[in-house]
Steps between C-alpha positions, in 0.01 A plus 500: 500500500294789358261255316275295777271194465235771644500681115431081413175475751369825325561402178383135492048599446603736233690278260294344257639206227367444087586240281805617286339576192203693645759704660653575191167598321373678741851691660748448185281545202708492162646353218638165497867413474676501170638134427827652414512593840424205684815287685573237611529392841878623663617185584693652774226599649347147477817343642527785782189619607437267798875618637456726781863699402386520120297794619738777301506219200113492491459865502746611226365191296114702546678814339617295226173359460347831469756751337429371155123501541537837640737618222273427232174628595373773267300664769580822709835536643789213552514317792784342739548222703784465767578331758484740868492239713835595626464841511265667694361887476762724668338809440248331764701533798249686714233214474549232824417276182791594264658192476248356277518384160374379194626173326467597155374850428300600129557895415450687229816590287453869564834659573486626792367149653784319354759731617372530854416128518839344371717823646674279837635645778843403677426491864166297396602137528164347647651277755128454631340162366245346609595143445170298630302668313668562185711277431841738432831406670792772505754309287220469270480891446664666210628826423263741338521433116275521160302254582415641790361823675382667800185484687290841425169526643396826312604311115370112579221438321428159524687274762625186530520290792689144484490246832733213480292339801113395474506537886607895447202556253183669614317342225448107420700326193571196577196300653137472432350858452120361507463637897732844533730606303620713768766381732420620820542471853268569746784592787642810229825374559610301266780544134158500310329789699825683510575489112181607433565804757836583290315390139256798648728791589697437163101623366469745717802654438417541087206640624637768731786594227286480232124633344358181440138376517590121506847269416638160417699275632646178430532239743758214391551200715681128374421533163181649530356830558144707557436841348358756784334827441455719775321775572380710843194259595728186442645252260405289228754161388483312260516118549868361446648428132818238457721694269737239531265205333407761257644926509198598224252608807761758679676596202121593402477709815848686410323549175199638625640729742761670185191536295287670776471888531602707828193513662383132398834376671327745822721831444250789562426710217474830658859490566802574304813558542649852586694624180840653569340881448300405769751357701743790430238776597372289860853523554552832440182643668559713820387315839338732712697452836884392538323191680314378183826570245678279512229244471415691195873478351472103574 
């Protein structure tokens, strides 16, 4: 595989941990949650979330979680949760690593994004799983639907990782965190080191298709997950929350993350997007050799 317990040996003296509501202060500042807004725990996800093939049930359940949060934030532009676990990026094909993909993918409603991201393709039906890490079984996959859309490494813009297996997880949840809350091992070689290696190409990949300065991810595991910001020097996580025994602390994050602006959720502001003028006159501009036109034309 493309993603190696090497990028996990690299990685390990640049990751740094805070206590959960620290991390919030200090990387998620904002307003608190509306009580309106606040849920109860799923009980599916309570009765399932320890069930290595309730991987698919566990995601869509996150994007049920957050849809409504998402829907009624007053801030900025709309965002979308769905569930691209299945699907990976096949406008990637040219990367040795194009077979990754996110679990649940946050983007913001913008029309383009939502047409390219839920747009699938016929000959596209990701027989590729990787099944000790991630828990996904073939008769488990469904077709592309609503509830669902396709990886898109130039639209994610925060990503969602869920592990049915402790022993997959490059990060500690279940035992005491007092010593490291790291899980490591010292040969590189083991499902820890190399889901950290894939957890760390997904990154890189937003980085290389996108202008950002720093992202998020979320890292779920049995119940429980970690909030990660990453930047280029390293990582930051928060310590884990049980949104099971009580949803309030990630729904928070969801919150947080709707109310935050572009370059607060790491989205460089020097950048925009090309308007179609632009777009329409780059296309139209004369290359100055037949070897450089048709790049030009795209």
């Amino acid at each position: 595989m493309v993603w190696k317990a090497e990028y996990a040996a690299e990685l390990w003296p640049y990751i740094s941990q805070f206590p959960f509501d620290e991390f919030m202060e200090r990387f998620m500042p904002g307003p608190d949650l509306p009580v309106a807004l606040t849920r109860d725990a799923v009980d599916t996800l309570e009765a399932k979330a320890k069930e290595r093939k309730s991987w698919w049930l566990v995601c869509q359940k996150i994007c049920e979680m957050a849809q409504p949060i998402f829907d009624n934030c007053p801030e900025g532009e709309r965002l979308v949760a769905k569930h691209t676990g299945n699907f990976r990026d096949n406008t990637d094909d040219e990367d040795p690593s194009g077979y990754l993909k996110v679990d649940v993918s946050v983007y913001l409603a913008h029309e383009d994004a939502v047409n390219d991201c839920t747009d699938p393709d016929d000959d596209d039906s990701d027989s590729y799983t990787d099944n000790t890490d991630w828990g996904a079984y073939e008769e488990d996959i469904p077709v592309l639907d609503t509830p669902e859309a396709r990886t898109r490494w130039a639209w994610i813009s925060l990503a969602i990782i869920v592990k049915m297996r402790h022993k997959a997880s490059p990060f500690e949840f279940m035992n005491d965190m007092t010593e490291s809350f790291l899980r490591y091992n010292p040969r590189g070689n083991g499902k820890a080191d190399r889901s950290l290696g894939y957890l760390a190409e997904c990154v890189s990949k937003v980085f290389r298709r996108q202008h950002r300065l720093h992202c998020f991810t979320i890292y779920v595991c049995k119940g429980k997950a970690r909030v990660v910001r990453w930047d280029r020097a390293g990582a930051v996580v928060s310590t884990p929350i049980d949104f099971v025994e009580d949803p309030r602390p990630l729904q928070m994050v969801f919150w947080r993350y709707a109310c935050m602006t572009q370059v607060q959720r790491g989205f460089d502001p020097t950048v925009s997007l090309a308007t179609k003028a632009e777009i329409d006159a780059m296309r139209a501009s004369q290359a100055p050799n037949e070897y450089r036109y048709p790049l030009v034309r795209g």
